[in-house]
C-alpha positions, -999 to +999 in steps of 0.1 A: -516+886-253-517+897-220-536+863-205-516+841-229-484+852-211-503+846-169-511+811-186-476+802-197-463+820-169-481+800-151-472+765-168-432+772-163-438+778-127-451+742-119-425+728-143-396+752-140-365+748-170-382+729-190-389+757-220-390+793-225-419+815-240-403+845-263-428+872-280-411+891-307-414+905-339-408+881-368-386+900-382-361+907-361-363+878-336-330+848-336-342+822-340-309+805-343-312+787-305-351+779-314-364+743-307-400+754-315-415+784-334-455+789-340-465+807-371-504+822-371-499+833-407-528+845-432-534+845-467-533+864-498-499+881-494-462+867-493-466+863-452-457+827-454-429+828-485-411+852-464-416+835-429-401+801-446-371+818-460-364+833-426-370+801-405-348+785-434-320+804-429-317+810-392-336+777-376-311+750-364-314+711-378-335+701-349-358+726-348-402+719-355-425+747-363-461+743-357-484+764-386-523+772-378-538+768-407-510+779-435-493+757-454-452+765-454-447+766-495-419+745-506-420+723-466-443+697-482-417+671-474-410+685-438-444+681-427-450+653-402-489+659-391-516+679-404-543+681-373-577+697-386-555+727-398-526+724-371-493+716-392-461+702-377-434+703-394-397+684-389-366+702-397-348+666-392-367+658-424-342+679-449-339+713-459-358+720-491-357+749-511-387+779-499-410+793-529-398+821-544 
């Protein structure tokens, strides 16, 4: 975590107001001023059902999020690229209904 923030630290500096690097818990982070939010979820429990219904709710229309790995259930028409496991997906695309 530690080097990740010196790098983007780092990449603001030479291009300064151009984005903004938050880490916070999933939970309890806003994300309702978000452009971009990267999920590193895992398999086997309700991780990414619950992830979608929060990035559902709170994410504005213009918003992308980038998944490693993980399908988003119920995205499948908000996906744009799928990049040897690196998913983007477009909120512009429509709102569709998460998994239960």
């Amino acid at each position: 975590v530690l080097w990740s923030r010196l790098r983007g630290w780092r990449s603001f500096r030479r291009a300064p107001g151009f984005g903004e690097v938050r880490w916070a818990n999933a939970w309890s982070a806003d994300l309702k001023d978000v452009d971009v939010v990267t999920v590193y979820g895992r398999p086997g429990d309700s991780f990414m059902q619950l992830a979608a219904k929060k990035m559902d709710e709170e994410l504005p229309p213009h918003a992308a999020v980038v998944s490693h790995f993980f399908d988003v259930p119920g995205w499948e028409r908000r996906l744009v690229q799928d990049v040897e496991g690196l998913k983007l997906y477009d909120f512009r695309r429509g709102r569709d209904k998460p998994s239960e």
